[in-house]
C-alpha positions as CSV (number, residue, x, y, z in Angstrom):
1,X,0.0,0.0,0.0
2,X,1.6,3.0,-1.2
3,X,1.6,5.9,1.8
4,X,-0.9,8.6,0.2
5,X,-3.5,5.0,0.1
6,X,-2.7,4.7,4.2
7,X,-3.4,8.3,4.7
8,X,-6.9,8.6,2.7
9,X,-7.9,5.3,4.5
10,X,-6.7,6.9,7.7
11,X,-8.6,10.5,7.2
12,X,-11.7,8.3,6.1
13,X,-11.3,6.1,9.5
14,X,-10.7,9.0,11.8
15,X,-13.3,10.9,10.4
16,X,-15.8,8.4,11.2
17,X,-14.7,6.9,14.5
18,X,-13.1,10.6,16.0
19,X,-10.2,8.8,16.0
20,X,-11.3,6.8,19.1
21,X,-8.7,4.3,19.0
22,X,-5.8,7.4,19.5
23,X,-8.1,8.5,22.9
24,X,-6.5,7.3,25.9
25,X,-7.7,7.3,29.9
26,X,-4.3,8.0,31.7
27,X,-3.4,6.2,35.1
28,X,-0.4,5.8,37.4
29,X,2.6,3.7,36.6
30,X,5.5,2.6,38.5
31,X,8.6,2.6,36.1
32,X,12.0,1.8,37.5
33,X,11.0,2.9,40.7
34,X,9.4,6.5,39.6
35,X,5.8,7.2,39.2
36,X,4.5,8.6,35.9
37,X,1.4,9.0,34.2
38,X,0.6,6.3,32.2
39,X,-1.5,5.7,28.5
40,X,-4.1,3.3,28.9
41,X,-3.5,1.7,25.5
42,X,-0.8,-0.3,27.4
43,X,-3.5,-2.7,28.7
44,X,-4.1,-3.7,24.9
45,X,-1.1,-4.8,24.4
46,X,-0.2,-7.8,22.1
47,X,3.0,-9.5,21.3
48,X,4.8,-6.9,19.1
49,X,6.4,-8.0,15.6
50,X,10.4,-8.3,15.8
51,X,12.3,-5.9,14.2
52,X,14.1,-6.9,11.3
53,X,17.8,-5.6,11.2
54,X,18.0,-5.7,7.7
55,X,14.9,-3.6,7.0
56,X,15.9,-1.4,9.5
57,X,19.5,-0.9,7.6
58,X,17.5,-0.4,4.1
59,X,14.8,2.1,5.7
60,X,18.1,4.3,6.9
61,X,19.8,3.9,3.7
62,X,16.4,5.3,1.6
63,X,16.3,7.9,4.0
64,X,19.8,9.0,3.9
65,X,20.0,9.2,0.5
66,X,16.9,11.5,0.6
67,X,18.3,13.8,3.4
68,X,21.8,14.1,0.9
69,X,19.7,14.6,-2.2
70,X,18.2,17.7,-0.4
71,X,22.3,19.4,-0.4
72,X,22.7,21.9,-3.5
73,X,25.9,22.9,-4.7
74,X,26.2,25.5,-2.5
75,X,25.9,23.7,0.5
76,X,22.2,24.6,1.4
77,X,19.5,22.1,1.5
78,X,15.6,22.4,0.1
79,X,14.4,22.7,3.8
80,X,11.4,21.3,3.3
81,X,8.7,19.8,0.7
82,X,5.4,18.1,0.7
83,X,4.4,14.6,-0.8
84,X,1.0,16.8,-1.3
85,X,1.9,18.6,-4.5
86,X,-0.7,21.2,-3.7
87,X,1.5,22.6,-1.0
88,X,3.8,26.1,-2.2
89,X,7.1,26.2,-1.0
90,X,8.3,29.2,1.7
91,X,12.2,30.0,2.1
92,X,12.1,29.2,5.8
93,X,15.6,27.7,7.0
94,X,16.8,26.6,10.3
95,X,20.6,26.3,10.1
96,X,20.2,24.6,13.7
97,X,18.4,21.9,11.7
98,X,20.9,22.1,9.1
99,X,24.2,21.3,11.5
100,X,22.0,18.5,12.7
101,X,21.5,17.1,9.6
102,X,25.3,16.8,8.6
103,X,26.0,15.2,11.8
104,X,22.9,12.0,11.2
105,X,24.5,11.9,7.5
106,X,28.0,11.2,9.1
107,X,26.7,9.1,11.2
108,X,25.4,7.0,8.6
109,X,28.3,7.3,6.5
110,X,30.4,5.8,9.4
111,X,28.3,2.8,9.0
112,X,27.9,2.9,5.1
113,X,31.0,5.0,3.6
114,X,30.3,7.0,0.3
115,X,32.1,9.5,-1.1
116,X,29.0,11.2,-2.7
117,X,27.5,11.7,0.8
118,X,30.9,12.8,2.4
119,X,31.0,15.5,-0.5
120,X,27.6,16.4,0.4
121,X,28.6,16.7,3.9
122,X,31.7,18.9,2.8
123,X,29.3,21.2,1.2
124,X,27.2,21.8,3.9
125,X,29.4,22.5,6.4
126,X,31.2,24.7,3.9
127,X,27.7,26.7,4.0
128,X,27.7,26.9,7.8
129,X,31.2,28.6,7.5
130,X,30.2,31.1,5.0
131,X,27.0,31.9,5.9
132,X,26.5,31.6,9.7
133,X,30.0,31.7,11.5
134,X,30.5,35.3,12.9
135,X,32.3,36.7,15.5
136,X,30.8,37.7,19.0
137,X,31.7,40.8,21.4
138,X,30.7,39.5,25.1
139,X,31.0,42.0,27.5
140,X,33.8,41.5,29.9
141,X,34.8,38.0,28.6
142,X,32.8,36.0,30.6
143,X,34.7,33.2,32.8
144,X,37.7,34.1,31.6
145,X,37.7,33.3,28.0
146,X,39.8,34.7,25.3
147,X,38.7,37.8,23.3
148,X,38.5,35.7,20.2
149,X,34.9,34.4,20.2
150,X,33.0,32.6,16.9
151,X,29.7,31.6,16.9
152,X,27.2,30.6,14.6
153,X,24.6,33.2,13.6
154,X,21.4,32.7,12.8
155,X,20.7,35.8,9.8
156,X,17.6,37.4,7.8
157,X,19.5,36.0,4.4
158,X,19.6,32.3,5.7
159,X,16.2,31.9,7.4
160,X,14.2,34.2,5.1
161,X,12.6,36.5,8.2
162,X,12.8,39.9,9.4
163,X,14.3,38.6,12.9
164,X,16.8,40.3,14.2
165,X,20.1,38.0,13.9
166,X,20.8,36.0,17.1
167,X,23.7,33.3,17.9
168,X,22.1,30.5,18.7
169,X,23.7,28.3,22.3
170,X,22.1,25.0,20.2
171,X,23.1,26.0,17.0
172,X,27.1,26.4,17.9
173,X,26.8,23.6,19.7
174,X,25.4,20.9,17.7
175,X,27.7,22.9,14.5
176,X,30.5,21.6,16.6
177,X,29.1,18.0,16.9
178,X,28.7,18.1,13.0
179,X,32.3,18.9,12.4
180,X,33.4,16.3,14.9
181,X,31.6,13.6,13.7
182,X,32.7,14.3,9.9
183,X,36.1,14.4,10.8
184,X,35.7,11.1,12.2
185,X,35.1,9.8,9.4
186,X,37.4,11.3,7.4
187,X,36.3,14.4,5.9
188,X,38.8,17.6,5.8
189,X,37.0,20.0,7.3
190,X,37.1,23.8,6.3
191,X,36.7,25.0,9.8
192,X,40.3,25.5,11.6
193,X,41.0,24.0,14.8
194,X,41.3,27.6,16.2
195,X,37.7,28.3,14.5
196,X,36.5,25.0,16.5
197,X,37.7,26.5,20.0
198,X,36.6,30.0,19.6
199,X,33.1,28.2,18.9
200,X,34.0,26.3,22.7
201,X,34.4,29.5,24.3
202,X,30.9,31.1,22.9
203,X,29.7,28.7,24.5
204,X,31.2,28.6,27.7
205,X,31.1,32.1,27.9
206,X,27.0,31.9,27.8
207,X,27.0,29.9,30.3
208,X,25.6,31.1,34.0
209,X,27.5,30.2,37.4
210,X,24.8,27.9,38.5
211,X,26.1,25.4,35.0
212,X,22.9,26.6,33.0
213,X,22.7,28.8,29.6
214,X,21.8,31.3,28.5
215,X,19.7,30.5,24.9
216,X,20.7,33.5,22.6
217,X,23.0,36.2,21.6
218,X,21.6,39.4,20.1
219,X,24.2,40.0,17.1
220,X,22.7,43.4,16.1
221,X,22.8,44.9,19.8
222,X,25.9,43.1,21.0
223,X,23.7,42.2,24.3
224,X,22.7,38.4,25.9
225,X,19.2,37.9,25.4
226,X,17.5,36.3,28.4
227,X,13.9,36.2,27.6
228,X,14.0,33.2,26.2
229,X,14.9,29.7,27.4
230,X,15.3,26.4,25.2
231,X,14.5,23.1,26.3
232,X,17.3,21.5,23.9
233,X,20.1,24.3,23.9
234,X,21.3,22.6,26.9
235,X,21.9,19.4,25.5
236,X,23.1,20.4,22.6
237,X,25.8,22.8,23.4
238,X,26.7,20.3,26.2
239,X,27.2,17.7,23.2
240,X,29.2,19.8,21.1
241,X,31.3,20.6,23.9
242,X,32.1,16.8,24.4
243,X,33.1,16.6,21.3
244,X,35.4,19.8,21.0
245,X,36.9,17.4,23.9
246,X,37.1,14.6,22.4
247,X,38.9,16.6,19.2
248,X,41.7,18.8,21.5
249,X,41.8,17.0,25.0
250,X,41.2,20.4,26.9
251,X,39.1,19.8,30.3
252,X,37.4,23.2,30.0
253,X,35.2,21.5,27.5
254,X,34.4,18.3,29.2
255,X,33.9,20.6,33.1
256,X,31.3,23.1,31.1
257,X,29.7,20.4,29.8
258,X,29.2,18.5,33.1
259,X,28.5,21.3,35.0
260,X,25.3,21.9,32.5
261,X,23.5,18.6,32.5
262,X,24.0,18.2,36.2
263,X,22.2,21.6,36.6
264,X,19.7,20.4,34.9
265,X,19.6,17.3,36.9
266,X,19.3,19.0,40.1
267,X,16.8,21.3,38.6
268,X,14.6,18.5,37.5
269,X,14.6,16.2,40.8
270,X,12.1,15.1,42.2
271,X,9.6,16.0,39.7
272,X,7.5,13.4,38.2
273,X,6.8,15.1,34.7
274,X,10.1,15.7,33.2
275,X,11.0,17.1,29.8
276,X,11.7,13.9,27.3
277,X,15.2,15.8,27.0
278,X,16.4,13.4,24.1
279,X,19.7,15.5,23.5
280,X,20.6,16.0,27.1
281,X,20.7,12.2,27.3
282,X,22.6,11.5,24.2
283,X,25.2,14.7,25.8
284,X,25.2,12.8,28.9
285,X,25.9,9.5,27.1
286,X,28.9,11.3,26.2
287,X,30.2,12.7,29.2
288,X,30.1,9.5,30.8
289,X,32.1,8.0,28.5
290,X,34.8,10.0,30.3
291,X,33.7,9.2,34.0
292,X,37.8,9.3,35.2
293,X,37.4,12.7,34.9
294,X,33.8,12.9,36.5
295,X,33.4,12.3,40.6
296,X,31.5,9.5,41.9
297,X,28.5,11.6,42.9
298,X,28.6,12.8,39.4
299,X,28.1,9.6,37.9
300,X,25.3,9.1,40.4
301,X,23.7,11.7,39.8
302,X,23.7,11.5,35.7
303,X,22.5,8.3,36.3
304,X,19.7,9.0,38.4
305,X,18.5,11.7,35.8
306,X,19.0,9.3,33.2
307,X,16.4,6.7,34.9
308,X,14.2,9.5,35.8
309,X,13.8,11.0,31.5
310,X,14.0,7.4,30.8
311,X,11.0,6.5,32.8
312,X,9.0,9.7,31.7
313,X,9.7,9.0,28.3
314,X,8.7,5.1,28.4
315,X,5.3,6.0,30.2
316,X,4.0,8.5,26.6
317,X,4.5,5.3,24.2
318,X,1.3,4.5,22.9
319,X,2.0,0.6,23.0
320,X,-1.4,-0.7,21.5
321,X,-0.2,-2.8,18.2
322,X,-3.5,-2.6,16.7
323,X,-3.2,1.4,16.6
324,X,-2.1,3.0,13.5
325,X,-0.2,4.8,16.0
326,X,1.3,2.4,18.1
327,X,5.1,3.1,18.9
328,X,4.7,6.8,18.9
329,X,4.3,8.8,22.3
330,X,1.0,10.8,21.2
331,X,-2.5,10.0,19.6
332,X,-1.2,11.8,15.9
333,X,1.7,9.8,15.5
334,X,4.4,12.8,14.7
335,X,7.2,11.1,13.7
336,X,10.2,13.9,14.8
337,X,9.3,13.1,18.2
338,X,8.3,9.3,18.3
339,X,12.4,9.2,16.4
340,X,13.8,12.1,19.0
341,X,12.5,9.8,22.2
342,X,13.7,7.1,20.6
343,X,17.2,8.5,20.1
344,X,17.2,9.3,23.9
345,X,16.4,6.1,25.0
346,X,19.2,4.4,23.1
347,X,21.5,6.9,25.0
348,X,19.9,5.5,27.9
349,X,20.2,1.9,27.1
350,X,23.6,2.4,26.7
351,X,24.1,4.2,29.6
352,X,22.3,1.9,31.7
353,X,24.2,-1.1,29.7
354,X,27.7,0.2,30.4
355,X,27.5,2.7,34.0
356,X,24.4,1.3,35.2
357,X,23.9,-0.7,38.4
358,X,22.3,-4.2,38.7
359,X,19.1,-2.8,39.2
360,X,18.5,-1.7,36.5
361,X,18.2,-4.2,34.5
362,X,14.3,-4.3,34.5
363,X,14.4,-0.8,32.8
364,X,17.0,-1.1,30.5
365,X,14.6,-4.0,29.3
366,X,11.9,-1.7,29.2
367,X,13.8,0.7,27.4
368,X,15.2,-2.0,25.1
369,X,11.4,-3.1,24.0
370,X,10.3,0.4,23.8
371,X,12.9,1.4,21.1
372,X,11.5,-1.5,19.6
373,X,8.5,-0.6,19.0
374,X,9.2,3.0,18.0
375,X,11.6,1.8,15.4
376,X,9.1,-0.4,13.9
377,X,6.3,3.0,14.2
378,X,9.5,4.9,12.0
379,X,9.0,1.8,9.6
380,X,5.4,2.4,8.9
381,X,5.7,6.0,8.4
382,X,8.2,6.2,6.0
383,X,7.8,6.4,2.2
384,X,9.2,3.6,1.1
385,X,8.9,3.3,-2.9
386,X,8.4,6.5,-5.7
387,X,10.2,10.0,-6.3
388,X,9.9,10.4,-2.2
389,X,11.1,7.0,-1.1
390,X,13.0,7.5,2.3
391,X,10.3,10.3,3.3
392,X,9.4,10.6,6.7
393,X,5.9,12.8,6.9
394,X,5.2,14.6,10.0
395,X,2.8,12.6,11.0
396,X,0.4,9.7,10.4
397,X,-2.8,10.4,11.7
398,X,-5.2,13.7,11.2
399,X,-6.5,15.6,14.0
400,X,-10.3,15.7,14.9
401,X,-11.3,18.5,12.9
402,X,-13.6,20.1,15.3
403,X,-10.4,20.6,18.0
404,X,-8.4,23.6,17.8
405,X,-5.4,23.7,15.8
406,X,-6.4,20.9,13.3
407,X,-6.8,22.9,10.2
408,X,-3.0,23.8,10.7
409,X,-2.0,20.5,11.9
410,X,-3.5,18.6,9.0
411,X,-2.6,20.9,6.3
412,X,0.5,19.7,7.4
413,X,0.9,16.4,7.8
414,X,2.0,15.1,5.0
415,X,5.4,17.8,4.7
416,X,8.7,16.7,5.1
417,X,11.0,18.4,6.5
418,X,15.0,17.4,7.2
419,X,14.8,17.7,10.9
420,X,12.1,14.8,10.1
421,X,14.8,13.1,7.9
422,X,17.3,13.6,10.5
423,X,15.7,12.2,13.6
424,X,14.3,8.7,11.7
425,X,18.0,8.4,10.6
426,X,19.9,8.9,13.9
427,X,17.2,7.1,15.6
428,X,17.5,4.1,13.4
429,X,21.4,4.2,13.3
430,X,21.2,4.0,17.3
431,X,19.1,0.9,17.1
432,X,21.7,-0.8,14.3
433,X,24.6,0.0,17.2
434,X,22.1,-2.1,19.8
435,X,21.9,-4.5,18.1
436,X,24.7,-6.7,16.5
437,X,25.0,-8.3,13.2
């Protein structure tokens, strides 16, 4: 059945039964030893199909070769499309989106080498440089940093607004992770090692004594912008600072990027409902990976906040297999954050597998089946044959049409967007690394 057949059949179904099936009572659950609210579709639940390795492997391929067909010559990608060819295009560009794009293709590359892809990387992070890295005056030098400070803009010409042009804390941040992970592969980057630690030092130097950040830089008024906080900045920067790390060896990398996530671990404890912080867990993945530089307690603690985003994340799944939706973690099935979730619980899995205590071997199973199942949700959704094989539409299901928001939501379901394309891939890469051969 080709994917615009599934959609009419779905928009036919819903509009008949309300969508019933995607309506949930919620109750208490008990996950690893935290309570959470929990979807009721779990007491439906039926032996779930196994996930193939091999389709997984061929859906990522399809969809990687999508994501690096979208990379012109110059380095810029088409943004976005629609697999409704009603739809008119916009020049909206996110080059936060863009950096994380490059960094899913290298990962696949690292698992499939190809020289077209790697040139397609080269060019987009070629357009990062030329477009979006700037220099930044911050007053005083915060925390000691040198005067030579790089960042990566966010202008009017690249994202096709009248916004006033910001640096972005996430968009440094996960531009840094990019370049890492191409060079790990291979790639000669344009971007100098200096370049690479001035971009460190932006970053450190938004950050606040307490380990948190501040989100934005106001490159027209040479001021920090505080009204704003991100949910992801955190993570990211904190990831891109691991890898500057990992690339140079210097500590003040690896400290500012421990001091973050355990800010946000103290801010978050002892809450039940906790952000499903997909990139704080995948940063934290990292960090751990260099635990003789980390104290005890901070090991501890990373874990515990591990478990506890783990546990919030596992009680959203929508786990009934006879739901068109089942394996995403709400009653639409968007598929950026089904794949994001997804990529935070491999970090997790790992985590648990390698630093974790006996104990937790009850979650990690949890975790383990639940990555399962939103692997095989990412399989449904995508496109898999025609000009748009390898798509990945935002979601799968249409919203009620008498609730607010729908006419929005369901004019859009069917676009595709790279962040979409990015997410799938990394989350489906993270499940190949699970499991072996």
């Amino acid at each position: 059945m080709t994917y615009s057949t599934k959609w009419l059949l779905l928009t036919v179904c819903c509009g008949l039964a309300a969508c019933s099936c995607g309506a949930s009572r919620e109750n208490k659950t008990n996950i690893g030893g935290l309570r959470f609210q929990s979807d009721e579709s779990s007491e439906a639940e039926t032996p779930s199909v196994a996930v193939d390795r091999e389709s997984v492997f061929n859906a990522a391929k399809l969809t990687a070769a999508l994501l690096a067909a979208q990379i012109h010559e110059d380095g810029r990608f088409t943004y976005w499309f629609d697999l409704n060819p009603a739809r008119t295009y916009d020049d909206r560009y996110n080059i936060l989106r863009h950096a994380g794009s490059l960094y899913a293709l290298s990962q696949w590359d690292a698992l499939a080498p190809s020289p077209k892809v790697q040139q397609k990387i080269t060019q987009g992070l070629s357009y990062i440089q030329d477009c979006c890295v700037t220099n930044v005056s911050l007053e005083a030098q915060k925390n000691g940093v040198s005067p030579i400070v790089l960042a990566v803009g966010s202008f009017s010409a690249v994202h096709g607004s009248a916004r006033p042009p910001v640096a972005k804390l996430g968009g440094t941040g996960l531009t840094l992770q990019a370049i890492s992970a191409a060079l790990s592969i291979g790639i000669s980057v344009s971007v100098s090692e200096e370049a690479r630690r001035a971009m460190g030092r932006f970053i450190v130097a938004m950050q606040k004594e307490d380990g948190s950040f501040y989100s934005k830089y106001r490159l027209d008024t040479e001021t920090i912008d505080d009204d704003w906080q991100s949910l992801y900045y955190p993570g990211e920067a904190a990831l891109g600072l691991v890898s500057l790390y990992e690339l140079d060896g210097d500590l003040t990398w690896l400290n500012s990027a421990n001091r973050a996530l355990l800010q946000l671990e103290a801010e978050r404890r002892g809450i039940d409902e906790v952000p499903h912080d997909h990139w704080a867990m995948i940063a934290t993945e990292g960090v751990l990976e260099h635990r003789e530089n980390l104290s005890d307690e901070d090991v501890l603690r990373h874990l515990r906040h591990i478990r506890q985003i783990s546990a919030a994340i596992l009680s959203r799944q929508r786990v009934n297999v006879a739901s068109d939706v089942a394996g995403a973690f709400d009653n639409y099935g968007k598929t950026a954050p089904a794949a994001t979730r997804v990529e935070g619980l491999v970090a997790g899995y790992r985590i648990l597998q390698r630093h974790g205590e006996e104990s937790d071997e009850s979650l990690r199973k949890q975790i383990r089946k639940s990555i399962e199942r939103g692997i095989l949700f990412l399989l449904r959704a995508q496109v898999s044959q025609g000009k748009h094989a390898g798509a990945i539409p935002r979601a799968v299901r249409p919203m009620e049409k008498n609730l607010s928001g729908a006419k929005s939501f369901n004019r859009r379901l069917t676009e595709v967007r790279i962040d979409y394309l990015q997410h799938a891939l990394s989350a489906w890469i993270g499940y190949l690394q699970i499991v072996p051969e």
